[in-house]
N, C-alpha and C positions, 0 to 999 in steps of 0.2 A: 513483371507479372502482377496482374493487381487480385485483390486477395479474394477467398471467396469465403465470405460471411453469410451466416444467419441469422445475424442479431449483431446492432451496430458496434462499432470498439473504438473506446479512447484511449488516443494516443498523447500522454502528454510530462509533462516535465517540469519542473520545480528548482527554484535557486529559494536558497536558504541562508540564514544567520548562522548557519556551523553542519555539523552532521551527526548529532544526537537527537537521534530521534525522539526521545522522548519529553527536549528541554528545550531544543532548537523551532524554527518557523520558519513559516515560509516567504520573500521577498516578493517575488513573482510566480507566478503559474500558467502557463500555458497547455491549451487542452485545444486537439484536432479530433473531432467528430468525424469519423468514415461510417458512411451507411451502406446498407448490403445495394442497394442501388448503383454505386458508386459515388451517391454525392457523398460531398463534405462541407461542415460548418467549422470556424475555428473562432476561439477567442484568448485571448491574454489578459491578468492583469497582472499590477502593482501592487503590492501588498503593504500595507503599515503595520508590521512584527511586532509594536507596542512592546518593541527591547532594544537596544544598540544592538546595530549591525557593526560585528568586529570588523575592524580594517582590514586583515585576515580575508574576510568573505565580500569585502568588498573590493578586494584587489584580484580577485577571480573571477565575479559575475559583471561588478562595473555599478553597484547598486547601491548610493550612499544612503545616511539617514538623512540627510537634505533631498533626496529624489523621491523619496516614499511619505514625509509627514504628512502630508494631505493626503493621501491616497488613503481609499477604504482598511480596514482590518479585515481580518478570516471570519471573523463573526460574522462582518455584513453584507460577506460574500458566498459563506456556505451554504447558504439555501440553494443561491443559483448556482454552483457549482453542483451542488446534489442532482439539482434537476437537471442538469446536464450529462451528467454520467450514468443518470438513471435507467435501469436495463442493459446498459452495456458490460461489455467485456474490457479489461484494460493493458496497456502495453504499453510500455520505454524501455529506456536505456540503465540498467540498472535498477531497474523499479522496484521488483519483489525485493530487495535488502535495503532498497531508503526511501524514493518517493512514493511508493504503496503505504508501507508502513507511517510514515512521517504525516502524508494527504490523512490516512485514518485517525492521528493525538489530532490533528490539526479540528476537524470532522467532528470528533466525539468532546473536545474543548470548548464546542460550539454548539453543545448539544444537539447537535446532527447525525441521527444513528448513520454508520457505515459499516456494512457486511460485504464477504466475498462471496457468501450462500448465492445462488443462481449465476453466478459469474466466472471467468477464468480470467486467469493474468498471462498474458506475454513478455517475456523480458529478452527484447533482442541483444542486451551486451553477451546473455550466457550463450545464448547462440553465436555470437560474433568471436567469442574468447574458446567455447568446442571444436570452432573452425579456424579461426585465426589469432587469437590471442593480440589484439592488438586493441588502442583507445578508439572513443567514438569518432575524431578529428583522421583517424587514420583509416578508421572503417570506411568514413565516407570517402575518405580518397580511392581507395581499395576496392570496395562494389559499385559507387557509382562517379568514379572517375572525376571528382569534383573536389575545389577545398573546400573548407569549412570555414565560411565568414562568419564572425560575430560570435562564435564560437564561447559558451557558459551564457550566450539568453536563452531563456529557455523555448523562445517562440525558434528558433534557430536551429537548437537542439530538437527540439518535436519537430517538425515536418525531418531533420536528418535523420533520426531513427525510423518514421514511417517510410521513407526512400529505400533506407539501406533494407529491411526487414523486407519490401518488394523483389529490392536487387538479390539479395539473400536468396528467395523463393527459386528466382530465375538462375542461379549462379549452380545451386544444390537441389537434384535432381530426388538424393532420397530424402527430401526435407518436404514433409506433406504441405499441401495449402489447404489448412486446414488449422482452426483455431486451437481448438482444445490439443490437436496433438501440439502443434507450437507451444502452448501451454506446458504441457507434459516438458517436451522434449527441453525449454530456456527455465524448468525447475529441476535444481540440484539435488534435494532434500526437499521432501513433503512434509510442511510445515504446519501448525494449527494456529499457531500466532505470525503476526509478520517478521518479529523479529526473531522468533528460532528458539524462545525459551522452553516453549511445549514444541514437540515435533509428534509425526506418527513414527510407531517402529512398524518393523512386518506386520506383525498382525493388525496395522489399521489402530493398536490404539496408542493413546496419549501415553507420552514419556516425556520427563524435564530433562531439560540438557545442560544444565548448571549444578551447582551449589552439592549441599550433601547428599541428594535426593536422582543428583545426575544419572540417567540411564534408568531412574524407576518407573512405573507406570503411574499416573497423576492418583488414576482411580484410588488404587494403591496406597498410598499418600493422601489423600484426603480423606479414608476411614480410619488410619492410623493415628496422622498426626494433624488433625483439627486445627492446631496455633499456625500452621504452617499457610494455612489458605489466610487466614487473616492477616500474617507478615506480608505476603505479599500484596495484598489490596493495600495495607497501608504503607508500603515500601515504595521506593523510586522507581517502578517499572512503567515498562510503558499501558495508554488506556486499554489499549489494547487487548497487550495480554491479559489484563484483568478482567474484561470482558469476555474471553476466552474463557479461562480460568472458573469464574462464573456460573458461565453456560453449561460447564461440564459439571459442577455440585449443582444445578438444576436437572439438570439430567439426572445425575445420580439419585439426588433424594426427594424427587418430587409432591410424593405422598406425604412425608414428614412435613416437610414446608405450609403442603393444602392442610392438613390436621391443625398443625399451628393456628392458622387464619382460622378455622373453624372453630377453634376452642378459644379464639377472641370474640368471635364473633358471637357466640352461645354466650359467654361469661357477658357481655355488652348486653344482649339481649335478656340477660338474669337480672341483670341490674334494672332494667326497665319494667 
């Protein structure tokens, strides 16, 4: 069943130098463009991680530091990545808990804003693990009757998650073809960061889910304990969340902030 879009979706997939998101990178990327047309464009590269790739992570994808020194970095590839995913909706295998979140430090490392605002994510593993609980190499055997050669490229991996996710449609009858519910339905917890440190509770708003603060509402939290929005911005978290994190004391205190600016700008102007 091929999908029925309103707005194009990339489909694509990521091998890394480890799986911390916030200290790891990316080796290669692969990204399949599907337009509501039906066409598709795709591209892959190579990535230079400008860190040792552990042996570890090269005895899984196949990607030494001898295959990548020449190859570009994230730097001076994120522009064209940007403009490729630009307007789209996104979707893998596993995405919303590593290659969404990871593609974002990777993004914002490169001073290339990236936001989910106008977009939705698909993650066909939560769909494949709600119905079958099984890995990606066995999904594809399972919906479309195929092995999985080559199995950890990521060009390999992406076109097998965009198969299986069609086969998926055809296979499951109450599964809409339909983005945003796919969306809905392959997310666990509605999250406000990628990695899950701020979530929504019921009511729609921000609550942390760590530390001492776990279970509070951020709002909450950032009239009370002021030190606390600053440990985080200068703590190991990811850009992410701090960007998040951010947006929400911009939200909060935006008149304080414009007063600020103005009472510089008056005191500048006195001076003159």
């Amino acid at each position: 069943m091929e999908l029925k879009l309103e707005k194009p979706i990339i489909f694509f997939d990521l091998e890394t130098t480890g799986i911390n998101i916030a200290k790891d990178r990316i080796v290669e990327i692969s990204i399949l463009k599907v337009l509501p047309n039906g066409n598709k464009e795709s591209k892959t590269w190579l990535v230079n991680p400008e860190m040792e790739i552990p042996k570890e992570a090269s005895d899984i994808h196949g990607i030494t530091n001898e295959k990548v020194v020449t190859e570009p970095t994230f730097n001076e590839l994120a522009l064209k990545v940007s403009e490729m995913i630009k307007g789209c909706d996104l979707a893998g295998f596993n995405s919303n808990r590593f290659d969404i979140p990871l593609l974002a430090e990777e993004m914002l490392r490169a001073n290339v804003d990236f936001d989910m605002k106008g977009r939705v994510a698909v993650d066909v593993q939560v769909i494949f693990h709600k119905k079958e609980e099984r890995t990606l190499s066995a999904g594809y055997k399972f919906y479309c009757e195929k092995s999985l050669e080559n199995a950890h490229s990521a060009e390999a991996d992406t076109m097998a998650t965009y198969e299986i996710l069609k086969a998926q449609l055809d296979k499951y009858e109450d599964i809409e073809n339909n983005i945003n519910y796919l969306s809905e339905y392959s997310t666990f917890k509605k999250r406000s960061d990628f990695a899950g440190f701020i979530q929504f509770d019921d009511d729609d708003d921000e609550i942390f889910t760590f530390g001492k603060y776990k279970g509070q509402k951020v709002a909450d939290i950032l009239k009370k304990d002021k030190g606390y929005y600053s440990w985080i911005q200068n703590a190991d978290f990811p850009l992410y969340t701090k960007k998040v994190l951010k947006e929400i004391k911009e939200r909060m205190f935006p008149r304080k902030e414009k007063n600020t600016l103005n009472d510089l700008q008056n005191k500048f102007n006195q001076k003159l």
